[in-house]
PyMOL Python script that loads the backbone (N, CA, C, O; Angstrom):
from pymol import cmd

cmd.read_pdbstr("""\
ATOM      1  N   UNK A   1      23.037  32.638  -9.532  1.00  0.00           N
ATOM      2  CA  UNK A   1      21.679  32.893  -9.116  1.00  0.00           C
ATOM      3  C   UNK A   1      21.260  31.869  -8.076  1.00  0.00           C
ATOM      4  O   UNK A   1      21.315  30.663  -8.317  1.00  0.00           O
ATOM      5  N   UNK A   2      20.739  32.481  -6.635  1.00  0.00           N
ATOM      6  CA  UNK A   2      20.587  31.481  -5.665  1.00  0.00           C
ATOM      7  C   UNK A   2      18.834  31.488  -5.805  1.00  0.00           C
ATOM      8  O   UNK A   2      18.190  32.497  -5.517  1.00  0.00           O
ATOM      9  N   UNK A   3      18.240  30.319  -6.247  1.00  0.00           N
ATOM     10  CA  UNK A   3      16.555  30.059  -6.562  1.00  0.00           C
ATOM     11  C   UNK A   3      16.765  29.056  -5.408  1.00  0.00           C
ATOM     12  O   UNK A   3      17.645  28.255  -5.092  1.00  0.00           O
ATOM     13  N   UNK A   4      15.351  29.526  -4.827  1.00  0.00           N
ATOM     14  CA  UNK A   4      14.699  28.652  -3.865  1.00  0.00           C
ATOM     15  C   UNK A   4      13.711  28.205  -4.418  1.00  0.00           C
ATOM     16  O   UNK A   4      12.915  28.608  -5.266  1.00  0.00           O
ATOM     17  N   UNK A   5      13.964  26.664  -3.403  1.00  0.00           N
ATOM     18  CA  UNK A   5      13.203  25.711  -3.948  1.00  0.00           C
ATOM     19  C   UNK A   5      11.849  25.097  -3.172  1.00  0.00           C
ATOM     20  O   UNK A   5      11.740  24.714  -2.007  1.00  0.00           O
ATOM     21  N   UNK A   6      11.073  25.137  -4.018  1.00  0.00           N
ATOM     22  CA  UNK A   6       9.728  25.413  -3.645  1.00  0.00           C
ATOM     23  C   UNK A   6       9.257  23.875  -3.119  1.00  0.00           C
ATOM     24  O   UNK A   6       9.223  22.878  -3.840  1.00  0.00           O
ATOM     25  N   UNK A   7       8.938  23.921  -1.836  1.00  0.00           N
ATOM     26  CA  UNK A   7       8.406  22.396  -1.468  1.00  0.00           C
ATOM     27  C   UNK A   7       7.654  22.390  -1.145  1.00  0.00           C
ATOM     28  O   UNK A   7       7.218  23.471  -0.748  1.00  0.00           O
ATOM     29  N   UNK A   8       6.695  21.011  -0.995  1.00  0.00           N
ATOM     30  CA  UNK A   8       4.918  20.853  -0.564  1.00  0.00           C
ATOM     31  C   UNK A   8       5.505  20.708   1.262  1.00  0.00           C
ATOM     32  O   UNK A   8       6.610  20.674   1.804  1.00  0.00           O
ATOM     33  N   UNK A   9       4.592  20.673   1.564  1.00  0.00           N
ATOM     34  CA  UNK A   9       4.363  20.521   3.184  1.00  0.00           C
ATOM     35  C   UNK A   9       4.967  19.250   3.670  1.00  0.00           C
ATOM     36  O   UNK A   9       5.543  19.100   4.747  1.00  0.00           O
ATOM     37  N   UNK A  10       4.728  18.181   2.572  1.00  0.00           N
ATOM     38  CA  UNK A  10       4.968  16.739   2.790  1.00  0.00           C
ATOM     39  C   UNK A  10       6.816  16.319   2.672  1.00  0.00           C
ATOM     40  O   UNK A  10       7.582  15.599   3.312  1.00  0.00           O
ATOM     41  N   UNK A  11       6.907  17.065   1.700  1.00  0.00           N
ATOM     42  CA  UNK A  11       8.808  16.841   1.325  1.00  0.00           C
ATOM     43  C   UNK A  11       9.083  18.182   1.985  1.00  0.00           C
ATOM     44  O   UNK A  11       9.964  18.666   1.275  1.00  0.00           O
ATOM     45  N   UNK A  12       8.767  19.177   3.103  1.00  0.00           N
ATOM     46  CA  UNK A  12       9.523  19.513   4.054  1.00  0.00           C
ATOM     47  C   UNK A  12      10.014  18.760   4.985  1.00  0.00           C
ATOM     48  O   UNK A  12      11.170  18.755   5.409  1.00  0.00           O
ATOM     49  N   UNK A  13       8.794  17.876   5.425  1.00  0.00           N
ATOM     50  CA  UNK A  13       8.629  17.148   6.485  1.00  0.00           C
ATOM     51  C   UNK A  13       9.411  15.772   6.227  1.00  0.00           C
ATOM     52  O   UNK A  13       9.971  15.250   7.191  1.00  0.00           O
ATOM     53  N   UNK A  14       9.468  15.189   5.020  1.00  0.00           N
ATOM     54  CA  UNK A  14      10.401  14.133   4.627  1.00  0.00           C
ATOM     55  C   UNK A  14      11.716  14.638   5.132  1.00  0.00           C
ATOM     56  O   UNK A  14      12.322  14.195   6.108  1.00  0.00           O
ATOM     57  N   UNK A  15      12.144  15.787   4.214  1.00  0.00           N
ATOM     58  CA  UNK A  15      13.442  16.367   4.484  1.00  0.00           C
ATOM     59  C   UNK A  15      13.975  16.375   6.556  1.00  0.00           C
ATOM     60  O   UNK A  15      14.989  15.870   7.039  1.00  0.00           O
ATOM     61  N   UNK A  16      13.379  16.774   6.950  1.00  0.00           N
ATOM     62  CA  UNK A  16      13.342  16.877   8.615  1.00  0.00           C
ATOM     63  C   UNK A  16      14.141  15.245   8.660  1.00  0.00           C
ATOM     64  O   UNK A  16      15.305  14.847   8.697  1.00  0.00           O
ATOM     65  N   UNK A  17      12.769  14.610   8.631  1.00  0.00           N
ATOM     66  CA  UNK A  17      12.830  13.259   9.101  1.00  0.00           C
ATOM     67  C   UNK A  17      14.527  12.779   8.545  1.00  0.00           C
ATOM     68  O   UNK A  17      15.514  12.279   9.087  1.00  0.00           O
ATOM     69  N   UNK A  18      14.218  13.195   7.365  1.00  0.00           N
ATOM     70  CA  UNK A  18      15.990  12.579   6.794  1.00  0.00           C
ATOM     71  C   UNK A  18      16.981  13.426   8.085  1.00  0.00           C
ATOM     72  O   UNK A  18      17.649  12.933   8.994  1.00  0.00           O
ATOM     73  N   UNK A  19      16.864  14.136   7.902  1.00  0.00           N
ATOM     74  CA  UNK A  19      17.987  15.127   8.381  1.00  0.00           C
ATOM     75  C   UNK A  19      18.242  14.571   9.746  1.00  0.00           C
ATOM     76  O   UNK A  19      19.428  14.323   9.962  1.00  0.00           O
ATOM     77  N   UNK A  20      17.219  14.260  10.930  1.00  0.00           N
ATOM     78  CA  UNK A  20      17.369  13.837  11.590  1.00  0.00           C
ATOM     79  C   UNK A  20      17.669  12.438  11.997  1.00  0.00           C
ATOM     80  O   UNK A  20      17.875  12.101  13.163  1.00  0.00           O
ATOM     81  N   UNK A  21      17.684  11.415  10.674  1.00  0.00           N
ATOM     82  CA  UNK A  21      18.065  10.162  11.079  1.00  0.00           C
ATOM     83  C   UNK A  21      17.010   9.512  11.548  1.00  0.00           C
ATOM     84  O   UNK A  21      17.258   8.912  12.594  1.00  0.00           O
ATOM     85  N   UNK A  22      15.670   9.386  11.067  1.00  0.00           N
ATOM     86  CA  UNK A  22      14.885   8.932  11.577  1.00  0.00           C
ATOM     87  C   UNK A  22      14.220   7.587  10.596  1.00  0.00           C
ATOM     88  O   UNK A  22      13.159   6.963  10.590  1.00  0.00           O
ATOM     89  N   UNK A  23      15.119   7.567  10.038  1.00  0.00           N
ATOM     90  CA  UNK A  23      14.659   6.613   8.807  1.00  0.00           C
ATOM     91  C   UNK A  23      15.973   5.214   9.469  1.00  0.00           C
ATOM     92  O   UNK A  23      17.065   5.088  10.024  1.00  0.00           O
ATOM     93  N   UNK A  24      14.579   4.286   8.756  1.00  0.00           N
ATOM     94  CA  UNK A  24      15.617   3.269   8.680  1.00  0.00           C
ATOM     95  C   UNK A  24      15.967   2.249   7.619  1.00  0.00           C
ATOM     96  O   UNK A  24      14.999   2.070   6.879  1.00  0.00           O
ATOM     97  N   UNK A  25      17.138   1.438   7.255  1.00  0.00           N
ATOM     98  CA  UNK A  25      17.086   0.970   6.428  1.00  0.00           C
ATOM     99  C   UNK A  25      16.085  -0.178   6.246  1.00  0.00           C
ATOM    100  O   UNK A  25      15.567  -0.652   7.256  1.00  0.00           O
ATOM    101  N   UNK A  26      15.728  -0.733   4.854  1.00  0.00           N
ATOM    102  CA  UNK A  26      14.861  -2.076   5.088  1.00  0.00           C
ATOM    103  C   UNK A  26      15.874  -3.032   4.837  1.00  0.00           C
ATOM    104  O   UNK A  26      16.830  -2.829   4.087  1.00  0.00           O
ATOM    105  N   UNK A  27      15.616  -4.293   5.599  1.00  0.00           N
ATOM    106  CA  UNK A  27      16.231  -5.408   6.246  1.00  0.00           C
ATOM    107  C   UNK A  27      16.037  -6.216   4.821  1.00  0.00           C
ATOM    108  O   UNK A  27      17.064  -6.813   4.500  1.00  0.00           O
ATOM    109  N   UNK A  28      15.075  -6.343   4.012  1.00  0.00           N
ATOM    110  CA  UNK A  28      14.970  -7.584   3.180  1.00  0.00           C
ATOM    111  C   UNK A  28      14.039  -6.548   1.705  1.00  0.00           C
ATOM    112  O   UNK A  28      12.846  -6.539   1.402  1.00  0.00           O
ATOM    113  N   UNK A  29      15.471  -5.644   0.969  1.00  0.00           N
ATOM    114  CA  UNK A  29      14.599  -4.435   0.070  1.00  0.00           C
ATOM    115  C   UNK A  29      14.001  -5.190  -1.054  1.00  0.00           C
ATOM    116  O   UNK A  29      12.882  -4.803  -1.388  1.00  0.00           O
ATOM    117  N   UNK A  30      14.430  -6.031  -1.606  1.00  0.00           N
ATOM    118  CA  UNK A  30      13.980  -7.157  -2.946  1.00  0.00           C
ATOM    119  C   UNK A  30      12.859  -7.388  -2.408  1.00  0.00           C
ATOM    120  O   UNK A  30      12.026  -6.689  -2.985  1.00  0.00           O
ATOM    121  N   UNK A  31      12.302  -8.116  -1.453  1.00  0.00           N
ATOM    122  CA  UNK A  31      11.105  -8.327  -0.762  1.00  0.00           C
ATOM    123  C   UNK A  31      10.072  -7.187  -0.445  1.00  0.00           C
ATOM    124  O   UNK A  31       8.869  -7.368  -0.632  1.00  0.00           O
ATOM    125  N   UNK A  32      10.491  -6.209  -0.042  1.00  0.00           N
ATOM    126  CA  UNK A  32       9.988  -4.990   0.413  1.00  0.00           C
ATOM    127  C   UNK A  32       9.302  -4.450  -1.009  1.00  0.00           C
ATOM    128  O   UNK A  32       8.132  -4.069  -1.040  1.00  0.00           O
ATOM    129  N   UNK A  33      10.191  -4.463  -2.213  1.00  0.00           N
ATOM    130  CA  UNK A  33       9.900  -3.547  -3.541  1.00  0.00           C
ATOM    131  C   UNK A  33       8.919  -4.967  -4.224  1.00  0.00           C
ATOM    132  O   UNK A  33       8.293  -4.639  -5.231  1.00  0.00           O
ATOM    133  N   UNK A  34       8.820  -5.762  -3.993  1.00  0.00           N
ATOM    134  CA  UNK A  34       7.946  -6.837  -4.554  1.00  0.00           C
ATOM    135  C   UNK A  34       6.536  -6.888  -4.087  1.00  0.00           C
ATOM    136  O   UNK A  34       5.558  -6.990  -4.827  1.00  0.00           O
ATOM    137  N   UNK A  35       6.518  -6.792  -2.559  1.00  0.00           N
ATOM    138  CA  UNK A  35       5.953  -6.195  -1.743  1.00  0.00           C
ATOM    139  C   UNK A  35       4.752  -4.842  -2.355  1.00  0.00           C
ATOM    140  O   UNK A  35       3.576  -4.852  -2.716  1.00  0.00           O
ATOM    141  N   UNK A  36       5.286  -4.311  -2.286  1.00  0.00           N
ATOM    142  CA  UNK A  36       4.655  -2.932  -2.567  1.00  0.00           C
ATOM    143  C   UNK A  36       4.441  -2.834  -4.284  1.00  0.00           C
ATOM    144  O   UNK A  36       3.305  -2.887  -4.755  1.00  0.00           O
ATOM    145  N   UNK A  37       5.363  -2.722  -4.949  1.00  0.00           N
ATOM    146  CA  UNK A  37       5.010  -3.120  -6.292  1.00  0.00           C
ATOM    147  C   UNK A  37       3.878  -3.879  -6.899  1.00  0.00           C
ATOM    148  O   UNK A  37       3.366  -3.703  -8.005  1.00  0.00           O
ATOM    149  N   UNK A  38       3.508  -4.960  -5.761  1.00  0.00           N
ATOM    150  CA  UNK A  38       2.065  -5.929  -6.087  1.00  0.00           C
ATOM    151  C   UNK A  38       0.663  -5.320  -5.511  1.00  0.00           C
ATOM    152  O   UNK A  38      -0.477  -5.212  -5.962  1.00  0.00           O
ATOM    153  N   UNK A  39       1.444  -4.908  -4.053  1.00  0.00           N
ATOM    154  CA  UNK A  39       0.178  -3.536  -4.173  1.00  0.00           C
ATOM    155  C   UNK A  39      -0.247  -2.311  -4.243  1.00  0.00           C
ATOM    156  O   UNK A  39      -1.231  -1.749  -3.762  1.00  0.00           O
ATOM    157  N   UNK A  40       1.033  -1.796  -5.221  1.00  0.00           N
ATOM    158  CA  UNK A  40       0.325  -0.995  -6.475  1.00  0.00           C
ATOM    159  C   UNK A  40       0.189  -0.949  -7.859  1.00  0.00           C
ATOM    160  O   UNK A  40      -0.093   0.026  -8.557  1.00  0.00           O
ATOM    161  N   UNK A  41       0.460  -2.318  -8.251  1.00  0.00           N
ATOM    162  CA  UNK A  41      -0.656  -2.820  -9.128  1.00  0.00           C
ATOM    163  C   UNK A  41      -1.734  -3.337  -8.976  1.00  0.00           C
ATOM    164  O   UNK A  41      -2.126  -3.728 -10.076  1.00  0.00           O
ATOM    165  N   UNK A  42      -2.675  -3.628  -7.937  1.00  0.00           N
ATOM    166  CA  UNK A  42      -3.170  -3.712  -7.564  1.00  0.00           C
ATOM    167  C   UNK A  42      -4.455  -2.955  -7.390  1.00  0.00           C
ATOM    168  O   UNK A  42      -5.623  -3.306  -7.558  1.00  0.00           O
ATOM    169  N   UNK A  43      -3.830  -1.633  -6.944  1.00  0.00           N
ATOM    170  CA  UNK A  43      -4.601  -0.881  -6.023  1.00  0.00           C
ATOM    171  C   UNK A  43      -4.908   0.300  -7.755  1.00  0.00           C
ATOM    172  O   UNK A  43      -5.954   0.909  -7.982  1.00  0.00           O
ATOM    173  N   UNK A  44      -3.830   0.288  -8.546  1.00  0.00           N
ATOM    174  CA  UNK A  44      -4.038   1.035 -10.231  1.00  0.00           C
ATOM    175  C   UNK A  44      -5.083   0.330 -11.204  1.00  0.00           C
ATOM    176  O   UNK A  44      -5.734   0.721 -12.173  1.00  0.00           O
ATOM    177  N   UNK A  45      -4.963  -0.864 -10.536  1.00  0.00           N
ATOM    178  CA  UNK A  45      -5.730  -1.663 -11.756  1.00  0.00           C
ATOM    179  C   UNK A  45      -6.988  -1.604 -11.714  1.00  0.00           C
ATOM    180  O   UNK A  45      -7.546  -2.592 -12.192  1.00  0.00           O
ATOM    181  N   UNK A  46      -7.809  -0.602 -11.215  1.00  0.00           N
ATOM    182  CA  UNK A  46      -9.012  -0.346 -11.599  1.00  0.00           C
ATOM    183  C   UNK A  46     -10.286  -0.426 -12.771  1.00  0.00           C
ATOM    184  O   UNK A  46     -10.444   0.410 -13.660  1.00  0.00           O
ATOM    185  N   UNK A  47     -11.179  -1.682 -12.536  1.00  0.00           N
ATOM    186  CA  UNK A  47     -11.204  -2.070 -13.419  1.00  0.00           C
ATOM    187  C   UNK A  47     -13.045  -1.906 -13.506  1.00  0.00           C
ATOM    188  O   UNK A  47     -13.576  -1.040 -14.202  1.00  0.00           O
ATOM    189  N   UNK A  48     -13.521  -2.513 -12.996  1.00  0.00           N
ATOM    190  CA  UNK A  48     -14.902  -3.151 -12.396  1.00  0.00           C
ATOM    191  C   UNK A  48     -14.984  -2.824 -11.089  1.00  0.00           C
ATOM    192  O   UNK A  48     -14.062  -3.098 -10.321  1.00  0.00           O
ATOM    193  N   UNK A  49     -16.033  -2.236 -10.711  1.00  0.00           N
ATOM    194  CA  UNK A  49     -17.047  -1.999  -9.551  1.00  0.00           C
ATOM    195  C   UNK A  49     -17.722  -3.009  -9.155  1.00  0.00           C
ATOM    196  O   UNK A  49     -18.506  -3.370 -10.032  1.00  0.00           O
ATOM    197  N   UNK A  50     -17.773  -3.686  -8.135  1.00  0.00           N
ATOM    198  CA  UNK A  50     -19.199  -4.804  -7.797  1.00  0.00           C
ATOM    199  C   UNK A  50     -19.658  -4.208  -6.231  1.00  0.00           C
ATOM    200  O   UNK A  50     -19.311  -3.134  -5.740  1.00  0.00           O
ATOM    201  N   UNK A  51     -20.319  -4.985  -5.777  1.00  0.00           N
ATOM    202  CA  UNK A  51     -21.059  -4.610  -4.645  1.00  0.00           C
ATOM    203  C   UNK A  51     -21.313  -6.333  -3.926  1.00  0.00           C
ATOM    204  O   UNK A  51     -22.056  -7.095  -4.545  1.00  0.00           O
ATOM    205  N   UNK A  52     -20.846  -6.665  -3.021  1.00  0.00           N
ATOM    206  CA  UNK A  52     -20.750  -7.808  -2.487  1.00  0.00           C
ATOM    207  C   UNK A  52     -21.511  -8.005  -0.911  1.00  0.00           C
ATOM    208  O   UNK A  52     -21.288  -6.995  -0.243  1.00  0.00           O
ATOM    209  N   UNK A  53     -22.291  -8.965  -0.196  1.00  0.00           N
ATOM    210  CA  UNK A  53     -22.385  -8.693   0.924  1.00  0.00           C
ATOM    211  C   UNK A  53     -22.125 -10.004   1.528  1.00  0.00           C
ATOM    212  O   UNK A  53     -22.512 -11.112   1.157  1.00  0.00           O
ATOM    213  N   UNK A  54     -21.211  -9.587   2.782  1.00  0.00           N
ATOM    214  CA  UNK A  54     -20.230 -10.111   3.364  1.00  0.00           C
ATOM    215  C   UNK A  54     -20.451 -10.319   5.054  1.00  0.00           C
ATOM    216  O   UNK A  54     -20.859  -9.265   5.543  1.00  0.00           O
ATOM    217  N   UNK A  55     -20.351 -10.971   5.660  1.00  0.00           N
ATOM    218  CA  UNK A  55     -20.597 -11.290   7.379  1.00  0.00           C
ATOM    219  C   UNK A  55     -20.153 -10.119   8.018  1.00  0.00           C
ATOM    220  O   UNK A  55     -19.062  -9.929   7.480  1.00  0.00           O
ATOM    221  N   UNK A  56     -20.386  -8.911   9.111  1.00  0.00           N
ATOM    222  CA  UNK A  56     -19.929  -8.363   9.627  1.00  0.00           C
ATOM    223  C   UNK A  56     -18.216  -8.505  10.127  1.00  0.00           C
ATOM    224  O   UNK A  56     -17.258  -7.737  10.032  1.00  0.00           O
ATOM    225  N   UNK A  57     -18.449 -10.335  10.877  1.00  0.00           N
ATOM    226  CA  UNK A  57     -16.776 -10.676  11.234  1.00  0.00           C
ATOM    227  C   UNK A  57     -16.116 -10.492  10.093  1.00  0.00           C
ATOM    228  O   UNK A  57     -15.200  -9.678   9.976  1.00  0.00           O
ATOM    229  N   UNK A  58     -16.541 -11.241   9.170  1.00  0.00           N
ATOM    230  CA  UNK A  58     -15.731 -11.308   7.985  1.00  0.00           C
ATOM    231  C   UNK A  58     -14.854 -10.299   7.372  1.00  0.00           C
ATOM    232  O   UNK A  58     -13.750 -10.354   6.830  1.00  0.00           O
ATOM    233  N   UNK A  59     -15.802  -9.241   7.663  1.00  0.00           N
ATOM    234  CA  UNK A  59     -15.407  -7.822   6.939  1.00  0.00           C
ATOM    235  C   UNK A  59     -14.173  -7.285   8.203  1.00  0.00           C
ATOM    236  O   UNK A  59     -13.132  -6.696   7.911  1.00  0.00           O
ATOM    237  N   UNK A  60     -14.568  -7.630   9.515  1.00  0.00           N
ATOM    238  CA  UNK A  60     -13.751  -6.971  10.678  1.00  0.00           C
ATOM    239  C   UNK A  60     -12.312  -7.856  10.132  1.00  0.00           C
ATOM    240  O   UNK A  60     -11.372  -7.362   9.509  1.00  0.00           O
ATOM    241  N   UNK A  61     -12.412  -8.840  10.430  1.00  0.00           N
ATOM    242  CA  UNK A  61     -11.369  -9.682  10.003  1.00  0.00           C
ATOM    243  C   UNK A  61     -10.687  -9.426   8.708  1.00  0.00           C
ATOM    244  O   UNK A  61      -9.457  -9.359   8.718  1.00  0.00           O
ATOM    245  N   UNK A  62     -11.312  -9.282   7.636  1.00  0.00           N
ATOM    246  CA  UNK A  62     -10.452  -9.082   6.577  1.00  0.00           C
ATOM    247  C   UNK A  62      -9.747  -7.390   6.645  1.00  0.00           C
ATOM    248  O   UNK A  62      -8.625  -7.173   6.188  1.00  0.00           O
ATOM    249  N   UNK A  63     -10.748  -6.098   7.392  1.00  0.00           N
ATOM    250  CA  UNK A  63      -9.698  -5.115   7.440  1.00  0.00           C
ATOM    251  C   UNK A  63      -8.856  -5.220   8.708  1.00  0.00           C
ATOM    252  O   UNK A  63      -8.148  -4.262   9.017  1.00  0.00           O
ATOM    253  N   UNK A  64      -8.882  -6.182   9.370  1.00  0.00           N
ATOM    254  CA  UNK A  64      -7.562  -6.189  10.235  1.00  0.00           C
ATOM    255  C   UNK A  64      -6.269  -6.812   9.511  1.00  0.00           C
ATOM    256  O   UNK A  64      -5.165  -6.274   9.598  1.00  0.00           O
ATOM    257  N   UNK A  65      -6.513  -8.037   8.762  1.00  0.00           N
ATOM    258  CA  UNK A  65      -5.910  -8.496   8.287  1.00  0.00           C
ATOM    259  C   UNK A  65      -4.964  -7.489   6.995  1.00  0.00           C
ATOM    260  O   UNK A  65      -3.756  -7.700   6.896  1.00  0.00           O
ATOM    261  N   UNK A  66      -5.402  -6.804   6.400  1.00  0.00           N
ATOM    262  CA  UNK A  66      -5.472  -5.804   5.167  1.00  0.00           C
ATOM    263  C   UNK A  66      -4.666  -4.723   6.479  1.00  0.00           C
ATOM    264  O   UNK A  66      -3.610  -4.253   6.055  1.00  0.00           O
ATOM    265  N   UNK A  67      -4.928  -4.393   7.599  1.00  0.00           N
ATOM    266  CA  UNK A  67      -4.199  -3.370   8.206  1.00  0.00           C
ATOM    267  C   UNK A  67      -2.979  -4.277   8.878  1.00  0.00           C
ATOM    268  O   UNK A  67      -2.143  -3.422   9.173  1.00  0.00           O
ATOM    269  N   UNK A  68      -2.439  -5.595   9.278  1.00  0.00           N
ATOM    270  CA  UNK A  68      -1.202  -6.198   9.393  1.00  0.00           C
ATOM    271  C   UNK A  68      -0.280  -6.108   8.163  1.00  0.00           C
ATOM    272  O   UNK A  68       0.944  -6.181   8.270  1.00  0.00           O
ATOM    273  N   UNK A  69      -0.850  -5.962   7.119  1.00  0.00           N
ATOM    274  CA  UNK A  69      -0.117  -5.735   5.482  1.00  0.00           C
ATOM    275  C   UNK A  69      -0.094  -4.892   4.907  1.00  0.00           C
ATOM    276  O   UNK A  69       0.138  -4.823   3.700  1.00  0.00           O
ATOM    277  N   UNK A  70      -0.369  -3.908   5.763  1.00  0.00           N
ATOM    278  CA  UNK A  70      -0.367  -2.362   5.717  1.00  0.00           C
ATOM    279  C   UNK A  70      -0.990  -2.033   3.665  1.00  0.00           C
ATOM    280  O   UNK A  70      -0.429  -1.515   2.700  1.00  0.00           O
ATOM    281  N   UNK A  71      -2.246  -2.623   3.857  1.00  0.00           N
ATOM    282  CA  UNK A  71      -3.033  -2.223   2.369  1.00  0.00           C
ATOM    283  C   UNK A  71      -4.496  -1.783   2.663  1.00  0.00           C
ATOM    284  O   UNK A  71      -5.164  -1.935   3.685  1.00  0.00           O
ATOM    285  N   UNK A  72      -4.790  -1.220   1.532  1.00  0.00           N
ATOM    286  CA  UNK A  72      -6.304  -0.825   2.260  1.00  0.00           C
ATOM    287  C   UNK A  72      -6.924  -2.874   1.703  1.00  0.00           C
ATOM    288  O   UNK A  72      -6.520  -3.539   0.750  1.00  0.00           O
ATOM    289  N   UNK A  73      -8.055  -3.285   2.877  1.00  0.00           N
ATOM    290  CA  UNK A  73      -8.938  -3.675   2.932  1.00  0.00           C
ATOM    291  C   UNK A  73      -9.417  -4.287   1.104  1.00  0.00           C
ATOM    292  O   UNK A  73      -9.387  -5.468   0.761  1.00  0.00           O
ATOM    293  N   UNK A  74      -9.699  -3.465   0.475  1.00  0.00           N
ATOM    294  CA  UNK A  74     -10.618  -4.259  -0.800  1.00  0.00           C
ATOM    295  C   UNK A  74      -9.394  -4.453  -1.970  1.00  0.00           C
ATOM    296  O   UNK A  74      -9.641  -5.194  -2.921  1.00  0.00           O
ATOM    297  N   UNK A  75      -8.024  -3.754  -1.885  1.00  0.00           N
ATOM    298  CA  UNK A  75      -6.657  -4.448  -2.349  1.00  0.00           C
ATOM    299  C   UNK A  75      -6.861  -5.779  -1.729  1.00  0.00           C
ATOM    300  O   UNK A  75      -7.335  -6.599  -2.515  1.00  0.00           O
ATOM    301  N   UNK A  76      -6.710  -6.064  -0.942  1.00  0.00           N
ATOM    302  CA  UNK A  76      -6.661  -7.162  -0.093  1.00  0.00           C
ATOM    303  C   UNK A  76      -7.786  -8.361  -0.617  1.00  0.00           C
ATOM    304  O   UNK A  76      -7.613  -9.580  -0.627  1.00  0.00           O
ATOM    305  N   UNK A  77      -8.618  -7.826  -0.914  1.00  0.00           N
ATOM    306  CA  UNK A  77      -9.856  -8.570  -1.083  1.00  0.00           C
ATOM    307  C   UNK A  77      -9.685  -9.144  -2.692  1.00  0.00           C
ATOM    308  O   UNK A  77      -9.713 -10.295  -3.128  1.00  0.00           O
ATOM    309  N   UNK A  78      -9.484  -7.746  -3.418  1.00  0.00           N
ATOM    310  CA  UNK A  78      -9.099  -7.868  -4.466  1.00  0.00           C
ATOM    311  C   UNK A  78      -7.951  -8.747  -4.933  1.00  0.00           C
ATOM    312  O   UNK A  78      -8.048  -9.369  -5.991  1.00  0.00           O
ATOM    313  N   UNK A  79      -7.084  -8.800  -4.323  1.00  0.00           N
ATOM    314  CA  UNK A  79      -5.649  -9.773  -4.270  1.00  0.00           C
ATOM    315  C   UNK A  79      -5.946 -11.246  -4.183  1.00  0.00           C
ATOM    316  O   UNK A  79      -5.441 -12.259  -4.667  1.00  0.00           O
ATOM    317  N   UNK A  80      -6.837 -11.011  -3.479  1.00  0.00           N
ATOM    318  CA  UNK A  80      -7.194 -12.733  -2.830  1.00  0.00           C
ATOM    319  C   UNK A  80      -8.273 -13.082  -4.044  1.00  0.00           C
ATOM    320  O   UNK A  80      -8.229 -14.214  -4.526  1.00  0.00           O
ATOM    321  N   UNK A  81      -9.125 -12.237  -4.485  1.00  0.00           N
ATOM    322  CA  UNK A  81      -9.508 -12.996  -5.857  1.00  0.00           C
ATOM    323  C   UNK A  81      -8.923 -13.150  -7.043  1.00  0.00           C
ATOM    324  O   UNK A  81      -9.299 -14.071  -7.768  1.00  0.00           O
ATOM    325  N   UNK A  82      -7.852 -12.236  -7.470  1.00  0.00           N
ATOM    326  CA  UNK A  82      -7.590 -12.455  -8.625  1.00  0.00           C
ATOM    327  C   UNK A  82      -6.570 -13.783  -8.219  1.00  0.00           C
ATOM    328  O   UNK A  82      -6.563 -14.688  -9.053  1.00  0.00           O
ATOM    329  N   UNK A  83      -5.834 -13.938  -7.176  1.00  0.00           N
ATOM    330  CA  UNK A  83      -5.580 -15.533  -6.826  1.00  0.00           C
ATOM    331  C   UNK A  83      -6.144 -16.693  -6.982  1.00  0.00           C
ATOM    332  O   UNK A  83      -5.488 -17.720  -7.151  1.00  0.00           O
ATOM    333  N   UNK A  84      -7.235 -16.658  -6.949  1.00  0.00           N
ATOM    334  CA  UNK A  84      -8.499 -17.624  -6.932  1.00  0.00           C
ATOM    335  C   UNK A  84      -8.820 -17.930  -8.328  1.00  0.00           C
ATOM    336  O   UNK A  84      -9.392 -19.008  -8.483  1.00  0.00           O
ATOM    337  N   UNK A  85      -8.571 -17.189  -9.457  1.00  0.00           N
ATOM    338  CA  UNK A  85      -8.855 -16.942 -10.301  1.00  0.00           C
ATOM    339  C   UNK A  85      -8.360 -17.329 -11.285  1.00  0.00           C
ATOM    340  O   UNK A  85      -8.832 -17.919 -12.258  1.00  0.00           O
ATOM    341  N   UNK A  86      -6.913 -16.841 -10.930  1.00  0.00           N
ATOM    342  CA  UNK A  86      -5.417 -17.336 -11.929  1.00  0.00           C
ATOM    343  C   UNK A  86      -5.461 -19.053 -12.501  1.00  0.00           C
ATOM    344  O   UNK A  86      -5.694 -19.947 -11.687  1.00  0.00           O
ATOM    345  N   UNK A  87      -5.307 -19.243 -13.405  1.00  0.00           N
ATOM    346  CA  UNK A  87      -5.378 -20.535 -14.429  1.00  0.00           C
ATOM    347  C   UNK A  87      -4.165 -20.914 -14.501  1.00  0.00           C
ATOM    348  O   UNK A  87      -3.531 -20.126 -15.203  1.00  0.00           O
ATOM    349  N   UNK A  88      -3.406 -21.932 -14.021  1.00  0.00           N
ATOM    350  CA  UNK A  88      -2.150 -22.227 -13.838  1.00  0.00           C
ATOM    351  C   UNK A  88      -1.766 -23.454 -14.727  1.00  0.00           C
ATOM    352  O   UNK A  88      -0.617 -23.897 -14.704  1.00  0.00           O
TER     353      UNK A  88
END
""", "prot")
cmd.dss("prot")
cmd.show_as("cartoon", "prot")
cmd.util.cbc("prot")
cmd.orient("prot")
């Protein structure tokens, strides 16, 4: 029995990209999966809501910074406090 297999729009388009070699390997993967692993725990750990007000630069600056580390912005924010925070 030949079943076709049903794909979203997104893993067609993965598939392409593979097929064509458009991927590349990562240079440093231990780093990379540590990396990302921290921000998505991070970004799951939804916990508390606050409401903060912050300098216009401040805010420009911290989502540029948050877009060089390819995270959203209040991960970022969020990261940097629970740092601040930690009891060592």
């Amino acid at each position: 029995m030949n079943k076709k297999i049903k794909r979203t729009k997104d893993e067609k388009n993965m598939l392409k990209l593979v097929e064509r070699g458009d991927f590349a390997s990562i240079k440093d993967k231990k780093r990379s999966i540590a990396r990302y692993s921290k921000i998505a725990r991070s970004t799951l750990a939804k916990n508390k809501t606050i409401s903060i007000r912050i300098s216009g630069v401040d805010l420009m600056k911290l989502k540029a910074k948050a877009a060089r580390e390819g995270m959203p912005y209040q991960t970022l924010i969020s990261s940097s406090l629970h740092k601040i925070v930690q009891v060592k």
